[in-house]
C-alpha positions in Angstrom: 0.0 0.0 0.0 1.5 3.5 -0.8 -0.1 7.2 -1.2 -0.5 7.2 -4.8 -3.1 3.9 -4.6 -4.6 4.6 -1.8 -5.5 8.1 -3.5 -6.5 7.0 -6.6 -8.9 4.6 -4.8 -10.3 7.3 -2.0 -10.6 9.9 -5.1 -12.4 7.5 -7.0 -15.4 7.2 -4.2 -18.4 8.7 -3.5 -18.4 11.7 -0.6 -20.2 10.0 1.6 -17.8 7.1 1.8 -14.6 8.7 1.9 -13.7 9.5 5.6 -15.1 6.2 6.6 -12.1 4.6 4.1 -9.7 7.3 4.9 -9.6 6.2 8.7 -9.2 2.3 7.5 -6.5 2.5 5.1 -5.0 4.9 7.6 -5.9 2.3 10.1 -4.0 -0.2 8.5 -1.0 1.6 7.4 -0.4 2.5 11.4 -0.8 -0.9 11.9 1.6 -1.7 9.3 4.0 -0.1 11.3 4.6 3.3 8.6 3.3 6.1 10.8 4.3 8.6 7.9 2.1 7.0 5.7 -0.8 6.8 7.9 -0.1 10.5 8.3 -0.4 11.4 4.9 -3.2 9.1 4.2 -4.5 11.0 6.9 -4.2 14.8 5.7 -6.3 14.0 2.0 -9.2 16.1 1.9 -12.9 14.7 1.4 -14.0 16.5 -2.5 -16.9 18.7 -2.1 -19.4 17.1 -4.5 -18.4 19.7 -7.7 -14.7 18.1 -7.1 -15.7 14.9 -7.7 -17.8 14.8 -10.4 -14.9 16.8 -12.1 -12.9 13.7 -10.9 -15.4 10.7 -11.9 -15.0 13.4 -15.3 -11.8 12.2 -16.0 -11.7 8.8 -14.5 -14.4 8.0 -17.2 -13.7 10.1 -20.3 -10.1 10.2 -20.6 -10.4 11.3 -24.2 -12.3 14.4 -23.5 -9.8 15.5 -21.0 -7.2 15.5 -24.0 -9.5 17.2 -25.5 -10.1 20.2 -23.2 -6.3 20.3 -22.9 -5.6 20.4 -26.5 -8.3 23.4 -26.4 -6.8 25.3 -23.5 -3.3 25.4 -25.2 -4.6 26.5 -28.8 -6.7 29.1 -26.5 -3.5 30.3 -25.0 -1.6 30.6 -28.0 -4.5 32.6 -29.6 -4.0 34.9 -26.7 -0.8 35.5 -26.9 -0.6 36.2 -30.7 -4.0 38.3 -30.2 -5.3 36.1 -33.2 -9.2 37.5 -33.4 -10.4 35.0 -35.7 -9.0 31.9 -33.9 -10.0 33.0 -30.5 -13.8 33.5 -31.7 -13.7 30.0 -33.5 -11.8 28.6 -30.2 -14.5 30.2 -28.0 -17.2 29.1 -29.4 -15.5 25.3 -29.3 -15.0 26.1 -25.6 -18.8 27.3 -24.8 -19.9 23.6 -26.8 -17.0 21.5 -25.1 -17.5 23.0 -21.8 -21.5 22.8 -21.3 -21.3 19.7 -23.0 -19.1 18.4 -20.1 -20.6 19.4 -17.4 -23.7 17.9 -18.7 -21.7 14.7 -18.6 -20.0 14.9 -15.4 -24.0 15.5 -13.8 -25.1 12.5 -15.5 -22.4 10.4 -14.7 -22.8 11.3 -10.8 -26.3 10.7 -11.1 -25.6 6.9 -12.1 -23.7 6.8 -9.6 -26.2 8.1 -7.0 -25.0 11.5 -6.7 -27.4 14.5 -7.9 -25.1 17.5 -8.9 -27.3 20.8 -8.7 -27.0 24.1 -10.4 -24.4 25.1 -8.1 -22.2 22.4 -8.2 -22.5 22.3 -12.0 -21.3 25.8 -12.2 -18.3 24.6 -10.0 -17.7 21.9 -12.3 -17.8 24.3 -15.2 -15.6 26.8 -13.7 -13.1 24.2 -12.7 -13.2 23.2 -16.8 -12.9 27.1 -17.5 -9.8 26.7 -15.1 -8.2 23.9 -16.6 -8.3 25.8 -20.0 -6.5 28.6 -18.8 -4.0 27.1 -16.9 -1.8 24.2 -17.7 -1.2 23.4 -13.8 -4.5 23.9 -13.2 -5.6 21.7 -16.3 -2.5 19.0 -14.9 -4.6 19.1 -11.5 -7.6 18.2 -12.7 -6.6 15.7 -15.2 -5.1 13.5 -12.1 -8.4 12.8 -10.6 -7.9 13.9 -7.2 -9.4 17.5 -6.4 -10.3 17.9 -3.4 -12.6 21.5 -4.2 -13.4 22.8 -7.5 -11.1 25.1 -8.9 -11.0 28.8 -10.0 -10.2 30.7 -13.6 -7.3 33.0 -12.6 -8.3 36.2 -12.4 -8.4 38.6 -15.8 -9.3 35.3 -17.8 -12.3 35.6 -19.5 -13.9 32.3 -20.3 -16.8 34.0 -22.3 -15.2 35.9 -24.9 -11.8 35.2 -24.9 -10.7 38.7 -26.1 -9.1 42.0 -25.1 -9.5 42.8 -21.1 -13.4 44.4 -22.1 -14.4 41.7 -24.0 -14.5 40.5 -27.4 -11.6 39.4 -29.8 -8.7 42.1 -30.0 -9.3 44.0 -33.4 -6.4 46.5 -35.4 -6.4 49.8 -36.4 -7.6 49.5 -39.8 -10.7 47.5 -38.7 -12.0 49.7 -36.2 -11.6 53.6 -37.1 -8.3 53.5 -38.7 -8.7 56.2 -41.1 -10.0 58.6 -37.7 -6.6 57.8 -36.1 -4.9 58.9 -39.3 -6.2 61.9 -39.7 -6.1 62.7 -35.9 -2.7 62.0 -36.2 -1.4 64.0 -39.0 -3.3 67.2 -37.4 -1.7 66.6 -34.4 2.0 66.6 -36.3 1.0 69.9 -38.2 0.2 71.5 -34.6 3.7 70.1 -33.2 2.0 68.4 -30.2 1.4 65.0 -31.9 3.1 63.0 -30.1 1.5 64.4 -26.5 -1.5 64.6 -29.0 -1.3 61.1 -29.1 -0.5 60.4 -25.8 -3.6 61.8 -24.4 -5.8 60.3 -26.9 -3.8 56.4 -26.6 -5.5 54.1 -23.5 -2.9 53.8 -21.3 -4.7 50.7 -19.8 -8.3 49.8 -18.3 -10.4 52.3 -17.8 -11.6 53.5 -14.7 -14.9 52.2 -14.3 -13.6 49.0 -15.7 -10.6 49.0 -12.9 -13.1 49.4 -10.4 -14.8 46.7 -11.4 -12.4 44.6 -11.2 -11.5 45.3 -8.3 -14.7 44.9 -6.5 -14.8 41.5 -8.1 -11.1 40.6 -6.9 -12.4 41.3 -3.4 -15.0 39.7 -4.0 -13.1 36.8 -4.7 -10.7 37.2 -2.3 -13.4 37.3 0.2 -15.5 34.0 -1.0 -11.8 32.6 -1.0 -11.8 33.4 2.8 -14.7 32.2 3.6 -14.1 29.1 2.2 -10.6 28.5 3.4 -12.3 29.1 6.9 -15.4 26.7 6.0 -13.0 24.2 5.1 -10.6 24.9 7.8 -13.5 24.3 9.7 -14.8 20.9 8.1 -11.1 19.7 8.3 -11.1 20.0 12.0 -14.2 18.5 12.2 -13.1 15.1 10.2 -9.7 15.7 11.8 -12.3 14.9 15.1 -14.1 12.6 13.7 -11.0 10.6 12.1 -9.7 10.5 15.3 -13.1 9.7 17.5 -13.1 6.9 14.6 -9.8 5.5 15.6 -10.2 5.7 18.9 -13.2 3.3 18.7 -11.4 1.2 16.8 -9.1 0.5 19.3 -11.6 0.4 21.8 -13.4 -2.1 19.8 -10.4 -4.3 19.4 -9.6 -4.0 23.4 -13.1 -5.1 23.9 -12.6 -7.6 21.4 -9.3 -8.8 23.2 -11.0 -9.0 26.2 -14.3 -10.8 24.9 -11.8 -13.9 23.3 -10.4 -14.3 26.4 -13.3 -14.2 28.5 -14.8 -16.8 25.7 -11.5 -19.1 26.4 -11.9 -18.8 30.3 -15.4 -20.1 29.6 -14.4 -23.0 27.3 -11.6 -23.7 30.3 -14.2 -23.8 32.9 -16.4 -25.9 30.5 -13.7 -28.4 30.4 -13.2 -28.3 33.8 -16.7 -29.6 34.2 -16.2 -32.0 31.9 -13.8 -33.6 33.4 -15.4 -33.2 37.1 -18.2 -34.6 35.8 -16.6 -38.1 34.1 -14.8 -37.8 37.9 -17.9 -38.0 39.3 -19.5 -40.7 37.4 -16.3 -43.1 37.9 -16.4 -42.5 41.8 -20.1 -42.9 41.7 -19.6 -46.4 39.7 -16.6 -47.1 41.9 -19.1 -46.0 45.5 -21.6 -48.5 44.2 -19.6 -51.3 43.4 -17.9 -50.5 47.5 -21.3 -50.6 48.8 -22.0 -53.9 46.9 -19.1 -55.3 48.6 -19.5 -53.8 51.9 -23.3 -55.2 51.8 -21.9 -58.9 50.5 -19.3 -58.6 53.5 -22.2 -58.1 55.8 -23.6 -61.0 55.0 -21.2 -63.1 55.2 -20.4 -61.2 58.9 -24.1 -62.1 59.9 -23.6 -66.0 58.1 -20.4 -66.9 60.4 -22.4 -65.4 63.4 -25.3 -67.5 62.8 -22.3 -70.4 62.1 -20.9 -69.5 65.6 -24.5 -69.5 67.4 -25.1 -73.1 65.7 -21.3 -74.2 66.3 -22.0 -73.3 70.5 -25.3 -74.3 70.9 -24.4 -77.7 69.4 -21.6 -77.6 71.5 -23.3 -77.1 74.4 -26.1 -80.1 73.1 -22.8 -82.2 72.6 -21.8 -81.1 76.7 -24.7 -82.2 78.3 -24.7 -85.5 76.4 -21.2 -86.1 77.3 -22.4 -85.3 80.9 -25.4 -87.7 81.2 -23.3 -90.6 79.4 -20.8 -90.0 82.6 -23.3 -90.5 84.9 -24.7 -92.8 83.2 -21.2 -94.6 83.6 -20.8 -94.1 86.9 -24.3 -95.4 87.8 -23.3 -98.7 85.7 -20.6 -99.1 87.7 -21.8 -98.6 90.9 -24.6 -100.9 89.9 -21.6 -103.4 89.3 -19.6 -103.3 92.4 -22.7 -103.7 94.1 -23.4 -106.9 92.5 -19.7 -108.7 92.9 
């Protein structure tokens, strides 16, 4: 993973599902171990919705960007060699070229589930006025990644492509030339022709038109700085959020952590009681088969006592006999002597 890819993929999404990636792949180069990276991962800025149709723009018609580029640099040219005729004929392609991509850009956001309004199409069309007056400008958007629409620099005049008022650039012998002539050639016979022509020669913009112009600069220069602060702004806010994100993540994880090991106590514990359990059952087998034994034993206790009771009162049967048969022998001989 490196910066390029991970921009080309982040610049390639909808709005809505840019900071939610931004924080994974920053995520995950953090985890990686390259800080630096997650870092600038970190710092891309979501594209307001005008950026990124201008970027799904390129991403999808590659062939029209060449196009508006090959347009911007004959426009260029034309300025630079005042050419009247071109600029007109390039104008015109630009006013076609220009709506005609916008109109694209809006309806390729709106397959994609994006609706561009009037707002943001006129973003999207100034950014396309931008790219044709400026070749950075025009190498910005043709990589894909703006982050905010961008801006025609200021004196460029998308509409008619012409002097600073308006309208192509024309020479003297088009517009009044014979007028000047004359002027000049009285002003030569007066000896002040030169001064003469000094006075009557533009010397730039005027007035009105520089106060114009001016108002309009500051009124740039104040949309500018109200939307460096509104983004300043939104940046601190995903700044809070990217980082609320990650903090969650890691709480998440924690808990995570902690739930696996609670879940292996509990399989533990579960095979604890297993094995009490088969415990249990052998010394319940093993207490049975004792209490068999210990209830055969007892019979066999109460047997030899009813053995001994038989064994002494025969004994005692077998006494008495023995006792009368020795009296009766003493009686026989007694009864003997008594007859010698």
């Amino acid at each position: 993973m490196d910066l390029d890819s991970v921009a080309d993929e982040l610049y390639g999404l909808r709005p809505a599902q840019f900071t939610a990636v931004r924080a994974q792949r920053a995520a995950q180069a953090r985890t990686a171990g390259d800080r630096g990276l997650a870092e600038r991962i970190g710092a891309l800025r979501r594209p307001t919705l005008a950026a990124w149709a201008s970027n799904l723009l390129v991403r999808a018609k590659p062939e029209e960007v060449r196009s508006l580029v090959a347009l911007g640099d004959g426009l260029r040219r034309a300025h630079q060699e005042l050419d009247g005729a071109g600029l007109r004929e390039l104008g015109r392609r630009q006013h076609v070229l220009v709506a005609a991509l916008a109109r694209e850009a809006q309806r390729l956001a709106a397959e994609a589930g994006e609706a561009v309004g009037g707002a943001a199409r006129e973003q999207v069309e100034a950014t396309l006025h931008a790219a044709l007056a400026d070749p950075d400008a025009a190498e910005e958007w043709a990589a894909g990644r703006l982050s905010k629409a961008l801006n025609a620099p200021v004196g460029f005049a998308p509409a008619g492509f012409g002097t600073p008022g308006g309208g192509a650039p024309s020479s003297g012998r088009e517009r009044g030339g014979g007028t000047a002539a004359r002027e000049r050639t009285a002003a030569a016979r007066s000896g002040a022709g030169t001064a003469a022509g000094r006075r009557r020669a533009p010397a730039g913009p005027a007035p009105r038109e520089e106060e114009r112009r001016a108002r309009e600069e500051e009124l740039r220069a104040r949309e500018e700085e109200r939307r460096t602060r509104e983004e300043e702004r939104l940046r601190a806010e995903e700044a809070r959020a990217e980082e609320a994100a990650v903090l969650a993540q890691r709480e998440a994880e924690a808990r995570e952590g902690d739930a696996a090991a609670a879940r292996e106590e509990v399989r533990a514990a579960e095979r604890r009681v297993r094995e009490a359990d088969s415990e249990v059952e052998e010394l319940t087998t093993r207490l049975g088969e004792a209490r068999q034994r210990r209830e055969a034993a007892r019979g066999a206790v109460r047997e030899a006592r009813e053995h001994v009771r038989n064994a002494g009162q025969a004994a005692e049967r077998a006494g008495i006999q023995a006792r009368e048969a020795a009296e009766r022998a003493r009686r026989a001989k007694r009864t003997a002597e008594r007859l010698r």
